[in-house]
Structures are given as structure tokens and as C-alpha cells.
C-alpha positions as CSV (number, residue, x, y, z in Angstrom):
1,X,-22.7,22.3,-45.0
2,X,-24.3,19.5,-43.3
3,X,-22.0,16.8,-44.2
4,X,-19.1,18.9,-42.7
5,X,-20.7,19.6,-39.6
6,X,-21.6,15.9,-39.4
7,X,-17.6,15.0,-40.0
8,X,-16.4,17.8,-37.0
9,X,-18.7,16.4,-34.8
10,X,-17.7,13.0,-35.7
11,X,-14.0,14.6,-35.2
12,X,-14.8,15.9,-31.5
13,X,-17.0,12.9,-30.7
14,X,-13.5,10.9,-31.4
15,X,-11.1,13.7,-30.0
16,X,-13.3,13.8,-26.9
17,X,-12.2,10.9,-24.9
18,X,-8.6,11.3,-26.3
19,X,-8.7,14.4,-24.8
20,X,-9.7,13.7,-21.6
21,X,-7.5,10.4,-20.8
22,X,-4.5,13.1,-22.1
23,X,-5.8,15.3,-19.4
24,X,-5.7,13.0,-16.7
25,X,-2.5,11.5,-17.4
26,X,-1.5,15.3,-17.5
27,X,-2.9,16.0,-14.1
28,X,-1.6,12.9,-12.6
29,X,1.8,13.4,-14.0
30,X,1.6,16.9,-12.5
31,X,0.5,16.0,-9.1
32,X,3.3,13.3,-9.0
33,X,5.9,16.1,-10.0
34,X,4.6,17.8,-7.3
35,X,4.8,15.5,-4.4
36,X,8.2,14.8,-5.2
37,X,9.7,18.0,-4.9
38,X,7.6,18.8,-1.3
39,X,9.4,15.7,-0.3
């Protein structure tokens, strides 16, 4: 039991920054998208 929780939090610990660098690039994308068409 240990060992697996060990591995998923290694697993989010690595997913985490991922995660949030996708998001960004998903927000900035959007927002770009956005500007366009008001314009």
C-alpha cells in the first residue's frame, strides 16, 4: 500500500507542472482566439 501511494504521488508530483504549463498555453491560446474574433 505504501509503495503505491509513494509511486501516485510521484505520478502527480511529475503530472503537476505538466499540467499547469498545458493550462496556460490553454488559457493563452483561448484568450488569443478571443481577441481575434472581437476584432
Amino acid at each position: 500500500m505504501p509503495i503505491t501511494y509513494n509511486v501516485h504521488l510521484y505520478n502527480q508530483k511529475a503530472f503537476l507542472p505538466f499540467l499547469e504549463f498545458y493550462k496556460s498555453k490553454y488559457i493563452l491560446f483561448f484568450f488569443s482566439e478571443n481577441q481575434r474574433r472581437t476584432w
